[in-house]
LOKOL-55561 format. One record per residue (C-alpha): residue in three letters; y, z, x. Coordinates in steps of 0.001 Angstrom, whole numbers, plus 500000, padded with zeros to 6 digits. Example, Ala and Ser with C-alpha at 12.3 -4.5 7.8 and 13.67 -1.06 7.14 Angstrom:
<sevexs>
Ala495500507800512300/Ser498940507140513670/
</sevexs>
This chain:
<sevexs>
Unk543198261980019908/Unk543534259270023044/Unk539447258782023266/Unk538289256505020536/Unk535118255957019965/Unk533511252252019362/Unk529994253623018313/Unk530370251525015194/Unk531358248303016768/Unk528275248573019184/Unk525914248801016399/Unk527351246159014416/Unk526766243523017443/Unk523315244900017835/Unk522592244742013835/Unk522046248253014296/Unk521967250810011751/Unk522544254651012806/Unk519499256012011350/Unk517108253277014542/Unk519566254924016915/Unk518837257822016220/Unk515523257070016030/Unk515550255481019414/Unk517283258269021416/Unk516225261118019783/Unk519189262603018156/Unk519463263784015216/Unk521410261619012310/Unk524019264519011923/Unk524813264512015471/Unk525303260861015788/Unk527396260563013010/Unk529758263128014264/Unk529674261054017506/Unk530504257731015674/Unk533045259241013725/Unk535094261165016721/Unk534235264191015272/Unk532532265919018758/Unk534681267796021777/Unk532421266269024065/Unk529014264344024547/Unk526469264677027116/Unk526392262120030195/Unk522024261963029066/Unk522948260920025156/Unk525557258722026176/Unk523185256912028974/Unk520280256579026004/Unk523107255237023437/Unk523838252686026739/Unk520131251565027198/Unk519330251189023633/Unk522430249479022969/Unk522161247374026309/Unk526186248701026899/Unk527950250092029036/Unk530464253786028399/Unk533315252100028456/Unk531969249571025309/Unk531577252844023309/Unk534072255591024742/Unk537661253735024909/Unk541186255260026135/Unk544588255316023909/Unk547636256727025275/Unk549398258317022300/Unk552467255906023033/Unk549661252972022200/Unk549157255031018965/Unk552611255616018033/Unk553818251573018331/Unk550582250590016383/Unk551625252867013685/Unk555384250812013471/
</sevexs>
């Protein structure tokens, strides 16, 4: 899939652990892990604006863009 999601690299410069996230914004642990791991079909503009104030980010530090053609040379 061409959206990749940097969940984990946002935590790691905050010396966050996903169990305070989830904490913080209210989601549950399950959820969030799905999130982290790209395993959603979507995610809500409010959870991703609470992810962004906790984490002091912006969308496009967490939610990031790969054309397939990016995929396929990285995979040469």
């Amino acid at each position: 899939m061409p959206i990749i999601t940097n969940l984990d690299v946002m935590l790691a410069k905050r010396k966050m652990s996903l169990t305070q996230l989830s904490k913080a914004i209210g989601l549950s642990l399950t959820n969030l892990s799905l999130l982290k791991n790209g395993n959603v079909r979507g995610v809500r503009y409010k959870t991703l604006e609470k992810i962004c104030i906790v984490l002091a980010c912006q969308p496009g530090d967490i939610l990031e863009y790969r054309s397939n053609d990016d995929a396929f040379e990285s995979n040469k």
